[in-house]
C-alpha positions as CSV (number, residue, x, y, z in Angstrom):
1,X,-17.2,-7.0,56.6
2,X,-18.5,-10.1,55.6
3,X,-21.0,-8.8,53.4
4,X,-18.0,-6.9,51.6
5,X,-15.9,-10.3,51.7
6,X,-18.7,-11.8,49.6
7,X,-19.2,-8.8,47.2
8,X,-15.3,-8.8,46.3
9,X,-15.4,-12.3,45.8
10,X,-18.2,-12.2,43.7
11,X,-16.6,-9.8,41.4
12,X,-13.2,-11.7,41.2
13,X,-15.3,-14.5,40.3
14,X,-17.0,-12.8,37.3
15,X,-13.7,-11.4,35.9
16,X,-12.5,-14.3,36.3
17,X,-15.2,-16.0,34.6
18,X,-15.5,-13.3,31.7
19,X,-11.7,-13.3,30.9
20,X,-11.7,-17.1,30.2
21,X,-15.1,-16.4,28.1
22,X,-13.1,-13.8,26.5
23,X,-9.5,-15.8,25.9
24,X,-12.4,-18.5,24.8
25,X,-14.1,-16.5,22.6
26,X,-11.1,-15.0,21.0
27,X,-9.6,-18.2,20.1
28,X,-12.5,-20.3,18.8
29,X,-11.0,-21.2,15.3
30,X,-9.5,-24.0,14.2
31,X,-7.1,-26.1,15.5
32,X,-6.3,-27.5,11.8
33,X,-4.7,-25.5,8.8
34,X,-7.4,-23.3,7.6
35,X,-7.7,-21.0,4.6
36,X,-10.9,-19.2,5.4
37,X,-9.7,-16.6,8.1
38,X,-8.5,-13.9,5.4
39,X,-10.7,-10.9,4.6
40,X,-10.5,-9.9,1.2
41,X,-9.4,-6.4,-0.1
42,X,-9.6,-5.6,-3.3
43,X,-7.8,-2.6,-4.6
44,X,-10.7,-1.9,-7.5
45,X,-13.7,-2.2,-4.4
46,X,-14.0,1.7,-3.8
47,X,-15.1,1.4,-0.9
48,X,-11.7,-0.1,0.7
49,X,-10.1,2.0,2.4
50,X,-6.2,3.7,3.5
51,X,-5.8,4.6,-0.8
52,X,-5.0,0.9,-1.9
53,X,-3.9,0.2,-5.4
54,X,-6.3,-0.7,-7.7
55,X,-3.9,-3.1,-9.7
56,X,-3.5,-4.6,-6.2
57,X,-5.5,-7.2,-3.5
58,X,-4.5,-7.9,-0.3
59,X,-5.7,-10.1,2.3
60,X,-5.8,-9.3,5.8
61,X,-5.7,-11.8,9.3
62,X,-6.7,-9.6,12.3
63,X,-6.3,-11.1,15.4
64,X,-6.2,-10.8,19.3
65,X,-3.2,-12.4,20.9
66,X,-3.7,-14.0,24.0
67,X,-0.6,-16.3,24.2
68,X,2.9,-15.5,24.1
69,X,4.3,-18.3,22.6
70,X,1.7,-18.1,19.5
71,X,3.4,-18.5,16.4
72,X,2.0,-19.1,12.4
73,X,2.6,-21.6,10.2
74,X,1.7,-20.5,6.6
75,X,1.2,-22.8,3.8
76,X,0.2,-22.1,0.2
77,X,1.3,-22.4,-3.9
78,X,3.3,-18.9,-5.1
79,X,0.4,-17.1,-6.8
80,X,1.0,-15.8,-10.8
81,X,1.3,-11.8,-10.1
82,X,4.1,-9.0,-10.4
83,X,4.9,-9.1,-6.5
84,X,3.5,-11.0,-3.3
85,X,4.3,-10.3,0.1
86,X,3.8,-10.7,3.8
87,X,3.6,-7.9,6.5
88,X,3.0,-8.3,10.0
89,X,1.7,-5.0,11.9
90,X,1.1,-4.5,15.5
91,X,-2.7,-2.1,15.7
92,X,-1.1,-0.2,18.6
93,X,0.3,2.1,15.8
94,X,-0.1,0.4,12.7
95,X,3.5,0.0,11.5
96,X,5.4,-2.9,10.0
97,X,7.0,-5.2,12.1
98,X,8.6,-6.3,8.9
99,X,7.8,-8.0,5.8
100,X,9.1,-11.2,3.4
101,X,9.1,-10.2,-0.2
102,X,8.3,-13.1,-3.0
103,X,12.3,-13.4,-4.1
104,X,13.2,-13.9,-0.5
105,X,11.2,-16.9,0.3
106,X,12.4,-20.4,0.4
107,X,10.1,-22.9,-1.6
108,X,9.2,-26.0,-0.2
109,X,11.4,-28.2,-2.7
110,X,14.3,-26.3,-2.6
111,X,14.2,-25.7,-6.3
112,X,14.6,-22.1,-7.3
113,X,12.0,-19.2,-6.4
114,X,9.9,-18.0,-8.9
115,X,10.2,-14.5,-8.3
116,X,14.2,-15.2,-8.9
117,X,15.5,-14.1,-12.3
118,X,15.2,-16.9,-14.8
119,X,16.3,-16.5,-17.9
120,X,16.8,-19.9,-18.4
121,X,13.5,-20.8,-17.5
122,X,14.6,-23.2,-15.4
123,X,12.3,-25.9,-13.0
124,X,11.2,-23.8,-10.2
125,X,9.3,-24.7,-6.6
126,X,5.6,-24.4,-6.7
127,X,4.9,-24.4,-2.8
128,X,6.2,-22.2,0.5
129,X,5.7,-22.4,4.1
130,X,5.9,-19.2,5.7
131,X,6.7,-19.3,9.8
132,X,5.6,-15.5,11.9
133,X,6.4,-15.9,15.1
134,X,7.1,-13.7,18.4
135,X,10.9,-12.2,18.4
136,X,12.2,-14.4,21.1
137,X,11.5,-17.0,18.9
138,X,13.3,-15.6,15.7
139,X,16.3,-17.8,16.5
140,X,14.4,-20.9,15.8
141,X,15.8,-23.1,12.5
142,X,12.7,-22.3,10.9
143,X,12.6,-21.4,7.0
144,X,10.7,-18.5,6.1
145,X,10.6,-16.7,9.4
146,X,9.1,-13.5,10.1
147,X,9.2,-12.2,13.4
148,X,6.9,-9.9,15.8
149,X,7.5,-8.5,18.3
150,X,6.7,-9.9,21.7
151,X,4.5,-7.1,23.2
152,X,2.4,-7.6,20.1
153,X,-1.5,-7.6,21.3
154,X,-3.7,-7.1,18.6
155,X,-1.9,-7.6,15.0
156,X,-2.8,-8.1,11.8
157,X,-0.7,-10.3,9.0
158,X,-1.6,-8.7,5.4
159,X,-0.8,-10.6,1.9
160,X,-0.4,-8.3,-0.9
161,X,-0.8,-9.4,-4.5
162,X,0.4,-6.3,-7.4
163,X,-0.8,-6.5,-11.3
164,X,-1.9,-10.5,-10.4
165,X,-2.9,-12.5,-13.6
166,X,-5.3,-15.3,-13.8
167,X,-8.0,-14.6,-10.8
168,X,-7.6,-12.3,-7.5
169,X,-5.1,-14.5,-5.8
170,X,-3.4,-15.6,-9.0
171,X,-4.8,-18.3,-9.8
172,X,-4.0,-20.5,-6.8
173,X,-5.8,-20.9,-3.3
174,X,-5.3,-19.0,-0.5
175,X,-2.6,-20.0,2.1
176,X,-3.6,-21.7,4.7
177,X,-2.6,-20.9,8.3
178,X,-2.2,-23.0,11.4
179,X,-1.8,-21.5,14.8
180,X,1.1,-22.9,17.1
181,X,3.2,-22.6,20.3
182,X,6.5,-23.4,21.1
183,X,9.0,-23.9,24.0
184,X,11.3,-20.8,25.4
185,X,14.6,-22.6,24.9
186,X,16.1,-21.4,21.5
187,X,17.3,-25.4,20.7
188,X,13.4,-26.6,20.5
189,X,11.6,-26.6,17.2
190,X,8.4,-28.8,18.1
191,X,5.3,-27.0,17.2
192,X,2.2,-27.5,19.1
193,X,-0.8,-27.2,17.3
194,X,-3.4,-24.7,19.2
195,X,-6.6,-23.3,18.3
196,X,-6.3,-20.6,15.5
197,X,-7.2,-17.3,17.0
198,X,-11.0,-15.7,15.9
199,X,-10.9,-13.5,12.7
200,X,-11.2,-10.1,14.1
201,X,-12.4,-6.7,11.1
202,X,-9.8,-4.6,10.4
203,X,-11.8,-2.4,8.2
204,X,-14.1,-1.9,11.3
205,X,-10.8,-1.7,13.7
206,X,-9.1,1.1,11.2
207,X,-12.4,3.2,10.4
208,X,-13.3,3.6,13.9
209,X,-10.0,4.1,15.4
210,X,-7.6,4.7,12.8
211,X,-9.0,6.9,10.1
212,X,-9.7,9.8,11.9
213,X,-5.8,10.4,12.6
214,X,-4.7,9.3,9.2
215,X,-7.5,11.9,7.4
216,X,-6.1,14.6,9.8
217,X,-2.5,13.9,8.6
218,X,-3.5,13.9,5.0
219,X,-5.2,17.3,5.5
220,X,-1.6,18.9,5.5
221,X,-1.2,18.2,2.0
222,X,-4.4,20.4,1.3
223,X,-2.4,23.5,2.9
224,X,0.3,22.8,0.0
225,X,-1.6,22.9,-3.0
226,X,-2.1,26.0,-5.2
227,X,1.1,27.8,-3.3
228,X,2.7,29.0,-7.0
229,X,1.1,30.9,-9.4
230,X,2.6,30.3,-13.0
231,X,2.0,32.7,-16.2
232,X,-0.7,31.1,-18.2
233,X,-0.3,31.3,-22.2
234,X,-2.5,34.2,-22.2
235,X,-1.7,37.5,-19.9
236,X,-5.0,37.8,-18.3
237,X,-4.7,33.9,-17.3
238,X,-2.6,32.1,-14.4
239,X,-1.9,28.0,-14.0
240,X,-1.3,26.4,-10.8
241,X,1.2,24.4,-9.8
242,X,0.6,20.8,-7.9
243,X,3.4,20.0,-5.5
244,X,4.3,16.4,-5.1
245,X,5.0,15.9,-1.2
246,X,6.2,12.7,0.5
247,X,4.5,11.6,4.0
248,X,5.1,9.9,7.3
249,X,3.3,6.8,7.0
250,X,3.6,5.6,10.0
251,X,-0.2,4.6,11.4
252,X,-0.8,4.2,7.5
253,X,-0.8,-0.1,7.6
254,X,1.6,0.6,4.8
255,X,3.4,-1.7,2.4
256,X,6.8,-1.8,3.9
257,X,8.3,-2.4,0.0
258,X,6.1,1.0,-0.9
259,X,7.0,4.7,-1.3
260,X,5.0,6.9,-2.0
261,X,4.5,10.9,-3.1
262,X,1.3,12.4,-2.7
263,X,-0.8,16.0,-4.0
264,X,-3.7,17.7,-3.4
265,X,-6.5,19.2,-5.5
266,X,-10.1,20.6,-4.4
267,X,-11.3,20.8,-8.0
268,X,-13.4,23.4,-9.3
269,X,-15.3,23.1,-12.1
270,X,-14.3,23.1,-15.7
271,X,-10.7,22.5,-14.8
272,X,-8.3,20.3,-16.5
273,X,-4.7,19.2,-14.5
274,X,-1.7,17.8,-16.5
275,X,1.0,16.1,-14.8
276,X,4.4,14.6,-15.9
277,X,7.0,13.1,-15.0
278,X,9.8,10.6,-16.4
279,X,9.3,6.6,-15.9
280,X,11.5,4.8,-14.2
281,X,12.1,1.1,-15.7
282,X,10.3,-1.8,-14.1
283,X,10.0,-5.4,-14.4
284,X,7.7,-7.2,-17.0
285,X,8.4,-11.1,-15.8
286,X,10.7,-13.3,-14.7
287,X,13.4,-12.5,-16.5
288,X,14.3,-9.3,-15.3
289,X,12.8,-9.2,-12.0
290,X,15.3,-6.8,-9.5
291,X,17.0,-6.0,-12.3
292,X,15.2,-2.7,-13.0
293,X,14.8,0.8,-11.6
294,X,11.5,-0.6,-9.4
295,X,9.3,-3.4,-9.1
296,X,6.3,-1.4,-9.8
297,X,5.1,2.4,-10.7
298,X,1.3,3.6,-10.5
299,X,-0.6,6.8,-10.2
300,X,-3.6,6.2,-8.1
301,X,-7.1,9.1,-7.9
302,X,-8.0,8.7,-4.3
303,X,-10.2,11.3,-2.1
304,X,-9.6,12.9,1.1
305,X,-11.5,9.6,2.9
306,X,-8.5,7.4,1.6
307,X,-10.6,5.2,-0.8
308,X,-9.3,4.9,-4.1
309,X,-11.2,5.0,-7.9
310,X,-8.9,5.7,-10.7
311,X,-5.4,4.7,-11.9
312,X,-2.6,4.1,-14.1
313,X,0.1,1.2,-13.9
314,X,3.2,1.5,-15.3
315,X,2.6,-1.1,-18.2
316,X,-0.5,0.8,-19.5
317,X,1.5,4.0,-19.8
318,X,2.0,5.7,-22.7
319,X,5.4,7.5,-22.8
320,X,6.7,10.4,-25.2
321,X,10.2,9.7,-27.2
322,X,12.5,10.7,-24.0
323,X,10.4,8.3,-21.4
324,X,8.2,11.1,-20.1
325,X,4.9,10.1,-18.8
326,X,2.1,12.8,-19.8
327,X,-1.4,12.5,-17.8
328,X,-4.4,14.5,-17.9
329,X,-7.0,14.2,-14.9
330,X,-10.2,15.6,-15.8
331,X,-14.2,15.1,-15.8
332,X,-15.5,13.5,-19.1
333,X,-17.2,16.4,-20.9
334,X,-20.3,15.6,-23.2
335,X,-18.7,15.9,-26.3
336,X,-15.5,14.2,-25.3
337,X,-12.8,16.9,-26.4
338,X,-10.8,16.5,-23.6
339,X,-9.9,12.9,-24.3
340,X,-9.8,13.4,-28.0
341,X,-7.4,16.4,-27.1
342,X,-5.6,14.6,-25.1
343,X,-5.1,11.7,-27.6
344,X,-4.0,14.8,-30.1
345,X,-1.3,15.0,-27.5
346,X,0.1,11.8,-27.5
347,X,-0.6,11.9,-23.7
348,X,-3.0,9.3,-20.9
349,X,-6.2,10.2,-19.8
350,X,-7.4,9.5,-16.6
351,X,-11.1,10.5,-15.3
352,X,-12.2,12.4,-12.3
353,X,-14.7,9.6,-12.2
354,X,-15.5,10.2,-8.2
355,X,-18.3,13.0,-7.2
356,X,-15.9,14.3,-4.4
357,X,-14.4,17.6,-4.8
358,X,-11.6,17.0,-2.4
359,X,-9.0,14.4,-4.3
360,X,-5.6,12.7,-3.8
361,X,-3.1,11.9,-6.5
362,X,-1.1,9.5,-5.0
363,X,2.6,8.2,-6.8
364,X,3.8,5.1,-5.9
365,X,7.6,3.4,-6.1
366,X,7.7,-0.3,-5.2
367,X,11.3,-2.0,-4.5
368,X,13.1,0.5,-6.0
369,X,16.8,-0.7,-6.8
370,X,19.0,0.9,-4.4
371,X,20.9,2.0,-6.9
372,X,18.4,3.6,-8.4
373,X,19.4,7.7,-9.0
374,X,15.6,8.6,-7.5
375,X,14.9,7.6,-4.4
376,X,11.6,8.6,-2.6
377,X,13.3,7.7,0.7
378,X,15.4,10.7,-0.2
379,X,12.4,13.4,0.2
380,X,11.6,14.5,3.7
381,X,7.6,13.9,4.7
382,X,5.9,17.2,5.1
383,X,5.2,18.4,8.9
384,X,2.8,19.8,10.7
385,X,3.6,23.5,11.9
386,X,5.6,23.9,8.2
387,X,5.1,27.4,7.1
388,X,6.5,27.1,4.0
389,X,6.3,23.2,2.0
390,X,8.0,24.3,-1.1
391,X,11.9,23.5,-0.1
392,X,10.6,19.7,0.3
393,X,8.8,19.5,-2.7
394,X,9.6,15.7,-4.8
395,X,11.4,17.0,-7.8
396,X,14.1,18.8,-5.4
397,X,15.0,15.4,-4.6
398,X,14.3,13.2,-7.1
399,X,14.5,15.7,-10.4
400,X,12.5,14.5,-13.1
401,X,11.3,11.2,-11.7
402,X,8.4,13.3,-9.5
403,X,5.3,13.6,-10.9
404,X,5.0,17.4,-11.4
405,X,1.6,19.0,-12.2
406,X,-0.8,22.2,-13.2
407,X,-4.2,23.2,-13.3
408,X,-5.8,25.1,-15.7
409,X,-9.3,25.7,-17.4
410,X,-10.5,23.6,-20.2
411,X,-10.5,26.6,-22.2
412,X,-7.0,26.8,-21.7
413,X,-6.4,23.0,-22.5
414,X,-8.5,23.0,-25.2
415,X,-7.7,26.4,-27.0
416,X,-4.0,26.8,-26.1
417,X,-2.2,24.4,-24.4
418,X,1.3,24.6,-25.2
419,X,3.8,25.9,-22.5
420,X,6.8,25.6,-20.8
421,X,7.4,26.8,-17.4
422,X,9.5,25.7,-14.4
423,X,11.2,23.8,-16.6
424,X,8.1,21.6,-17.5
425,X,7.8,21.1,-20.9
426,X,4.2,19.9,-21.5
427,X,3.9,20.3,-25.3
């Protein structure tokens, strides 16, 4: 008995003895503000993954939590750039726990926000701090807050950057952060400085453990293409249509100010597809900032592996005399007739410049006024076990505003393109 006495002990002993080398390990940074723990994303690197933006960067802290008064204390200049934001995610299911949007933060000064319409151009505040901390500390008279929940064990803080000017981050340092605890009772404010917790890789974290799921739920979109045949402009020819389906992204580490629509194409070869749909306004600066139909549009080229390699932002877009946006997505042929075709046309070009046959078109709204007639909220995500996805196709929802598309050869494109069907009116 004595021998097992010694054996149990022993192993209490090591636990013991590898948790606090763990809880050690896993909260070696440092115990001043430091800019250095963000891992950079940018949305151009094609080899990010989870179909970023490629007008966009964001910057991810990854994290282990080990104590559960550990708050944040984020300090940094507001960067030059269409939108910044903060999200918070727990990776037990990769969802929001919410977000602060530019307009909503408090500047350091107290002198107006940038992101604020100013027509006036008024003297605005340069500097924020930013405060996350576990929910039972949300009641706290801190500025800035942005809450987690307290079960939170492994999270991730992301800082996203759209159409930035200047340099990556626009043109300002990163923030820094400083890791902190604080008393239970709601009335205490004093922040204790603690060691900042070790930067943990979420691209390793999401590729081995969360890509597999999110590829599988992407897949459905695959059984919805190609499910309407349309008369071509010649009897013996047919288009196709592309369907425009929303998705749950839940699991997705998605932008929490984002909606999205997505399609599906395995391309063949020789094939041409033409999409259109009508812009919504969006804002160019200061000066009308929320005070349009969204924030930001793009239509992002992505495969079925989530990373993205193509795009088109909404100030690049070339629009027709009623606000329609034409684009064709195609391979460059040799003699470049497609794109001179397509600048016939009056219409964008966008290259299949990826060797994948399997691509994703992927639509995006950002802050969308709620008052806004087209809502992507408004279309129901496409399901698993759906025998039939065309009654929750975008444009039954949202009208013009989704992206609708077809497929054709470049024969067709090039020869004879001019049709109307489904109420598309391409030419």
């Amino acid at each position: 008995m004595k021998k097992i006495a010694y054996i149990l002990f022993g192993i209490i002993v090591f636990l013991l003895v590898a948790w606090f080398m763990a809880v050690r390990a896993l909260n070696a940074g440092s115990l001043e503000p430091d800019n250095t723990v963000w891992a950079t994303h940018i949305g151009r690197d094609t080899t990010v993954g989870i179909l970023p933006d490629q007008y966009a960067n964001y910057y991810s802290y990854t994290l282990a939590r080990t104590n559960e008064n550990m708050g944040f204390k984020i300090s940094g200049t507001f960067p030059d750039t269409r939108y910044f934001s903060f999200n918070v995610y727990s990776l037990g299911d990769n969802t929001t726990q919410g977000s602060l949007v530019d307009y909503q933060i408090e500047t350091d000064s107290g002198k107006p926000n940038p992101f604020v319409a100013n027509k006036d151009s008024v003297d605005v505040g340069e500097n924020f701090t930013v405060y996350i901390v576990p929910s039972k500390h949300k009641h706290k008279n801190l500025p800035n807050l942005l809450p987690y929940k307290d079960d939170v064990k492994m999270m991730t803080m992301v800082i996203r950057l759209y159409d930035f000017n200047i340099d990556d981050f626009g043109g300002v340092e990163l923030p820094t952060v400083q890791a902190f605890t604080m008393e239970d009772e709601v009335e205490d404010i004093a922040l204790h400085p603690i060691n900042l917790p070790t930067s943990l890789s979420l691209r390793t974290i999401v590729r081995n453990v969360s890509l597999p799921g999110m590829v599988n739920r992407l897949g459905l979109l695959y059984e919805a293409e190609n499910t309407v045949q349309l008369d071509g402009p010649r009897s013996n020819k047919q288009y196709y249509t592309l369907p425009f389906h929303a998705i749950d992204t839940r699991g997705y580490i998605a932008n929490n100010d984002n909606r999205y629509l997505l399609t599906a194409i395995t391309k063949q070869e020789k094939e041409v597809y033409v999409f259109k749909f009508k812009a919504p306004s969006y804002t160019s600066g200061p000066s009308d900032i929320n005070q349009t139909d969204v924030r930001y549009w793009s239509f992002n080229l992505g495969n079925e592996a989530t990373y993205n390699f193509n795009a088109l932002k909404d100030e690049d877009a070339i629009l027709d005399e009623q606000g329609y946006v034409h684009i064709v997505l195609a391979s460059k042929d040799e003699n470049g007739a497609i794109e001179k075709r397509t600048k016939e046309l009056g219409y964008n070009f966008m290259e299949w410049n990826m060797p994948w046959k399997k691509g994703l078109i992927l639509f995006r709204h950002m802050l969308a006024d709620p008052n806004f007639e087209a809502q992507i909220d408004a279309v129901p995500p496409i399901q698993e076990g759906m025998a039939d996805f065309s009654p929750i196709e975008g444009q039954k929802y949202m009208g013009d505003y989704a992206p609708q598309g077809i497929r054709m050869s470049t024969e067709d494109f090039l020869m004879e393109y001019s049709l109307q069907v489904e109420g598309i009116k391409v030419n």
